[in-house]
C-alpha positions in Angstrom: -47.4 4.2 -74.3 -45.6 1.9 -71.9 -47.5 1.7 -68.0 -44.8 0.6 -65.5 -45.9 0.2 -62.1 -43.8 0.9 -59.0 -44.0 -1.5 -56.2 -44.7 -0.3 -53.0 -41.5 -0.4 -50.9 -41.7 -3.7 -48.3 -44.7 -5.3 -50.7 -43.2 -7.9 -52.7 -41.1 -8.6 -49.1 -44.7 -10.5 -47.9 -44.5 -12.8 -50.7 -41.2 -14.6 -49.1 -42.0 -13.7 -45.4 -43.4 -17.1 -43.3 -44.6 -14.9 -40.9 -47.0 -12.5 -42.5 -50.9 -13.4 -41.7 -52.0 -13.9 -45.3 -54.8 -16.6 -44.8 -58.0 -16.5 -43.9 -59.8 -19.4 -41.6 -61.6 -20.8 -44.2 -58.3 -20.7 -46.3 -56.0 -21.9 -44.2 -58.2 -24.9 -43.0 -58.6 -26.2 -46.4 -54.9 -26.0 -46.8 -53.5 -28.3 -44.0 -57.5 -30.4 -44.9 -58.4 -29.7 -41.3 -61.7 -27.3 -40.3 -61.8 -24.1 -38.6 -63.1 -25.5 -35.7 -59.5 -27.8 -35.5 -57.6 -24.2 -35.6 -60.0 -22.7 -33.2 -59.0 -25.6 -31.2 -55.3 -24.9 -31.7 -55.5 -21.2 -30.6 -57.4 -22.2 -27.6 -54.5 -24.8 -26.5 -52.2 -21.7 -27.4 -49.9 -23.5 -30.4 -50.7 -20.8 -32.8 -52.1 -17.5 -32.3 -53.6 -15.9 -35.5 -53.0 -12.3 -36.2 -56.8 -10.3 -36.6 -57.3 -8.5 -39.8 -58.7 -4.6 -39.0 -62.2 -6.3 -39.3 -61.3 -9.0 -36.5 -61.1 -12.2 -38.4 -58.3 -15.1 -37.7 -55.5 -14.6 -40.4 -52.8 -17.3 -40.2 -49.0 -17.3 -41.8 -47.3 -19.9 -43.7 -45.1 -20.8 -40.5 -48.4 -21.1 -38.5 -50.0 -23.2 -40.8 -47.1 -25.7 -41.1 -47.5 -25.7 -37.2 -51.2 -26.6 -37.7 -50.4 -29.5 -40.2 -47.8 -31.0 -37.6 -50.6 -31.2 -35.0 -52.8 -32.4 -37.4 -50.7 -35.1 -38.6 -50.6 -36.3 -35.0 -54.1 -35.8 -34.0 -55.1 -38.3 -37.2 -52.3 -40.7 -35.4 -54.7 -40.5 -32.3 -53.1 -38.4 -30.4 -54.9 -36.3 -28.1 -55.0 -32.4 -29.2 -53.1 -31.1 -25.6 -50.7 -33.7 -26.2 -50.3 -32.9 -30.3 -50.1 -29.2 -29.5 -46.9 -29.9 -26.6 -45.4 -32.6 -28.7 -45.0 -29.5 -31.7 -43.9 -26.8 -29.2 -41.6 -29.1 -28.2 -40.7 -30.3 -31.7 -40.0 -26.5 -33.1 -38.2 -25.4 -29.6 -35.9 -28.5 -30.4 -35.0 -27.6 -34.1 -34.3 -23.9 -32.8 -32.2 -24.9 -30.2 -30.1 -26.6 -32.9 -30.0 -23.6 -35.1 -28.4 -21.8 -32.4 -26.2 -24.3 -31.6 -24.8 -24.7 -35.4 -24.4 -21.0 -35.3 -22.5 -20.6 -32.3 -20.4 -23.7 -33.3 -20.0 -21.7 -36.8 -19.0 -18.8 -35.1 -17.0 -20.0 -32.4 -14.6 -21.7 -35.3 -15.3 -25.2 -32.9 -16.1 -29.0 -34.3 -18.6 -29.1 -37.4 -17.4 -25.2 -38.4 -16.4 -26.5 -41.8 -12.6 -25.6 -41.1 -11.4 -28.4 -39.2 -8.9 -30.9 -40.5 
């Protein structure tokens, strides 16, 4: 007798998805080598605000967590956590703002499309 098993639709979605909350505190600490009391410190200076699972405890994504890393890298280069936590805002709002701007350029058909002669 062969068991197959039917995925449930918009489960093996998470897998792939940066922004589902799949780690725990403990977890997600040990991952970027920091403690909880570092991402406690992160959510009070608002960088990253962890989802709650139904029970109430801190789950974090994969995109938070490469947040937390960047702050942590500077933090271990002596910078002062406020100043780590604006230096990544500002960091992340920069690399969006490109995004956009490459997809308006690729849209728009202007300079660095890929057409051009």
């Amino acid at each position: 007798m062969q068991v197959t098993r039917e995925a449930k639709p918009g489960v093996t979605d998470r897998f792939d998805d940066d922004d589902y909350p799949a780690y725990t505190m403990g977890r997600a600490a040990e991952m970027i080598g920091a403690t909880p009391a570092f991402l406690r410190a992160l959510g009070e200076a608002r960088l990253i605000e962890p989802l709650r699972s139904e029970g109430g405890h801190r789950r974090y994504s994969r995109y938070q967590l490469r947040i937390a890393a960047r702050a942590r890298e500077l933090v271990d280069q002596g910078t002062p956590i406020e100043a780590a936590c604006r230096i990544v805002i500002l960091e992340d709002q920069l690399e969006e703002a490109l995004r956009l701007n490459e997809e308006l350029r690729r849209s728009a058909g202007g300079p660095g499309a890929g057409g051009g002669s």
